[in-house]
C-alpha positions as CSV (number, residue, x, y, z in Angstrom):
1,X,11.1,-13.6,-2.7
2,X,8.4,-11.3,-1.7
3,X,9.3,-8.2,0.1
4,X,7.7,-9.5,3.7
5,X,9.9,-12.6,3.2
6,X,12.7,-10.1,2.1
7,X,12.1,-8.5,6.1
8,X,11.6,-11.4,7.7
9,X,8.0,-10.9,8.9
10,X,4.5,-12.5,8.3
11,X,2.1,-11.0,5.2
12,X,0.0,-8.4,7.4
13,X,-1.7,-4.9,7.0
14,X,-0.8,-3.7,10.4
15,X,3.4,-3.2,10.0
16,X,5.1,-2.1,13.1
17,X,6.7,1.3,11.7
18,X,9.1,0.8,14.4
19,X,10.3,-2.2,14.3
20,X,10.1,-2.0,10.0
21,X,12.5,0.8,10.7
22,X,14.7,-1.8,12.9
23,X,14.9,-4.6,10.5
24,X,15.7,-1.9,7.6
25,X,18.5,-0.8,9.2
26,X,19.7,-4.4,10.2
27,X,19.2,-5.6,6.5
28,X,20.9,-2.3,5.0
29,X,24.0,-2.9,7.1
30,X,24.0,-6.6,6.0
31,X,23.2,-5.9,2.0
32,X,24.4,-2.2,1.4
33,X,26.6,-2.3,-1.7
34,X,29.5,-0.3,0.0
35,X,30.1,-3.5,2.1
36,X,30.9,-5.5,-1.0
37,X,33.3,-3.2,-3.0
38,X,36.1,-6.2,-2.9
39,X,33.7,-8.8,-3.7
40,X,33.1,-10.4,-7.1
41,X,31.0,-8.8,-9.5
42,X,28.4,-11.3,-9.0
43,X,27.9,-11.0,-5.2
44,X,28.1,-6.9,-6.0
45,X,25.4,-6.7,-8.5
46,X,23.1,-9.6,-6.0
47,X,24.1,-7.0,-3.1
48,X,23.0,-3.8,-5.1
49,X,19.5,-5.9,-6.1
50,X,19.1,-6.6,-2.6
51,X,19.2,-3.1,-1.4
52,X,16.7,-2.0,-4.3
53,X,14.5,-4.5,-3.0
54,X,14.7,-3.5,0.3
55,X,14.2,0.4,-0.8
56,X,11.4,-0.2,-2.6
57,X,9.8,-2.7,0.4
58,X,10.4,0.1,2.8
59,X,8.7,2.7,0.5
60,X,5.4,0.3,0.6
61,X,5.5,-1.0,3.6
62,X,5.1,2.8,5.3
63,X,2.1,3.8,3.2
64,X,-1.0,2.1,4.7
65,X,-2.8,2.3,1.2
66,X,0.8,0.7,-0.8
67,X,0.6,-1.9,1.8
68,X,-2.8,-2.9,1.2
69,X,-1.8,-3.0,-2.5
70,X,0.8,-5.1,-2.5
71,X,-0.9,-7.7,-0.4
72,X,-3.8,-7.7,-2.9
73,X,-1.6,-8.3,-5.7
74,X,0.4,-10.7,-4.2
75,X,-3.3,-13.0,-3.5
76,X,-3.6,-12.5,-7.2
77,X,-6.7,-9.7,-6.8
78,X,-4.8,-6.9,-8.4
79,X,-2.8,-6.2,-11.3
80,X,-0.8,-3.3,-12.2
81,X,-2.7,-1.6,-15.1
82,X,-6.2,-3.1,-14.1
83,X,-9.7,-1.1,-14.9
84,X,-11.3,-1.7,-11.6
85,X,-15.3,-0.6,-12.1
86,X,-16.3,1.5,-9.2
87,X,-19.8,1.5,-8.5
88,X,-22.0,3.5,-9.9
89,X,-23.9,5.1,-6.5
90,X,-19.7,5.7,-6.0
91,X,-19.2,7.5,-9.0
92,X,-22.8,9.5,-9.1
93,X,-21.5,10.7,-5.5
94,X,-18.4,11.4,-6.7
95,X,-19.2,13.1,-10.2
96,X,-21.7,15.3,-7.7
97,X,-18.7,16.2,-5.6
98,X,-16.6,17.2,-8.3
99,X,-19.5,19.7,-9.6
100,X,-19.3,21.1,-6.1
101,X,-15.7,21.6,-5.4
102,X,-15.1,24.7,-3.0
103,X,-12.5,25.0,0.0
104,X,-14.6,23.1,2.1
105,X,-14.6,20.4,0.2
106,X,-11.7,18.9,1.5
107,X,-13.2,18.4,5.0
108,X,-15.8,16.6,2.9
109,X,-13.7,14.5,1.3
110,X,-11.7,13.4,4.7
111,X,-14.7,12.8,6.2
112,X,-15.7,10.2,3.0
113,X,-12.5,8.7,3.7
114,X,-12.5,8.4,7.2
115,X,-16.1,6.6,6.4
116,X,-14.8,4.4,3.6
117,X,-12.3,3.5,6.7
118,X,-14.2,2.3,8.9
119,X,-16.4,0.1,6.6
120,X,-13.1,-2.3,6.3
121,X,-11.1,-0.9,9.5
122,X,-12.0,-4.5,11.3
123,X,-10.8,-6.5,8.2
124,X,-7.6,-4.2,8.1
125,X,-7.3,-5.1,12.2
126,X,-7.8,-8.8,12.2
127,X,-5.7,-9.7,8.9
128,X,-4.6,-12.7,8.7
129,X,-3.0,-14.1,5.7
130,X,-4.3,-17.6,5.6
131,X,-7.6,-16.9,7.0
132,X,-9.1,-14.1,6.2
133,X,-12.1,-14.9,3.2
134,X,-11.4,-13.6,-0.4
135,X,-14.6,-11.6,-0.1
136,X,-13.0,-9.5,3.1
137,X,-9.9,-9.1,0.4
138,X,-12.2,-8.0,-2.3
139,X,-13.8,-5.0,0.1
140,X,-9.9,-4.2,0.5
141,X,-9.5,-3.8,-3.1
142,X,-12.7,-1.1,-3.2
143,X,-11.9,0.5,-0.8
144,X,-8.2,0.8,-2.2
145,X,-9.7,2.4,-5.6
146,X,-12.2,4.7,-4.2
147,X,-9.7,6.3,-1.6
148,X,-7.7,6.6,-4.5
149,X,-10.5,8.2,-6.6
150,X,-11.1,10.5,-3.4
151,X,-7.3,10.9,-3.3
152,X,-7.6,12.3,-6.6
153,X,-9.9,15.3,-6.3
154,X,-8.2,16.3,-3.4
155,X,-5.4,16.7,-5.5
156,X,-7.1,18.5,-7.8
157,X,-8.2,20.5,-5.3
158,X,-5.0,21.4,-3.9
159,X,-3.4,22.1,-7.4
């Protein structure tokens, strides 16, 4: 079971924080492990799993950038330890940032992100699990990787 089955909701990009808070709450009350202290073992450990799941689900399912992970992986356009290639006009814009760093830079750097945004905003928007082309899904997965690059000198920056 995949954690959007897990909440009871469709595959999307766009999670309703609210009502993800909601169905937490409802799913917490109805798996939390202190609710099945005189049950077997069994149905304690399945409980305990459950709740995990549902921790871990939560934890994704608030960070836009998690979110978008998870749905790549799940299509089967992400793994775990992959060595996604960047492009190189990426990396030479990058590699000239680094050499640059100062305070300003990370006005700079929100401002690249905020571009890289909007380049797959619409595809982020109009999600739709069955529907939307594996080439849309492939931008996601760039843009995933260089806002983590980006995310990356920023903390560098901030260290």
């Amino acid at each position: 079971m995949n954690y959007f089955e897990l909440f009871e909701m469709p595959v999307t990009l766009n999670i309703d924080k609210g009502k993800l808070a909601q169905k937490y709450f409802e799913l917490q009350k109805k798996y939390h492990p202190d609710f099945f202290t005189k049950e077997s073992e069994y149905e304690q450990e399945k409980a305990l799993e459950i709740s995990s799941q549902l921790n871990k689900a939560l934890k994704i399912f608030k960070n836009e950038d998690e979110t978008i992970k998870y749905v790549l992986e799940l299509k089967g356009l992400m793994q775990d330890d992959e060595k996604y290639q960047l492009p190189p006009a990426f990396l030479m814009e990058m590699m000239e940032l680094n050499e640059e760093l100062s305070n300003d830079s990370a006005a700079e750097i929100a401002a690249l992100e905020t571009g890289l945004y909007n380049e797959v905003e619409s595809i982020i928007e109009s999600f739709n699990d069955s529907q939307t082309p594996e080439k849309d899904l492939l931008k996601l997965k760039e843009y995933y990787y260089k806002k983590k690059y980006l995310q990356r000198i920023l903390d560098r920056l901030e260290g």
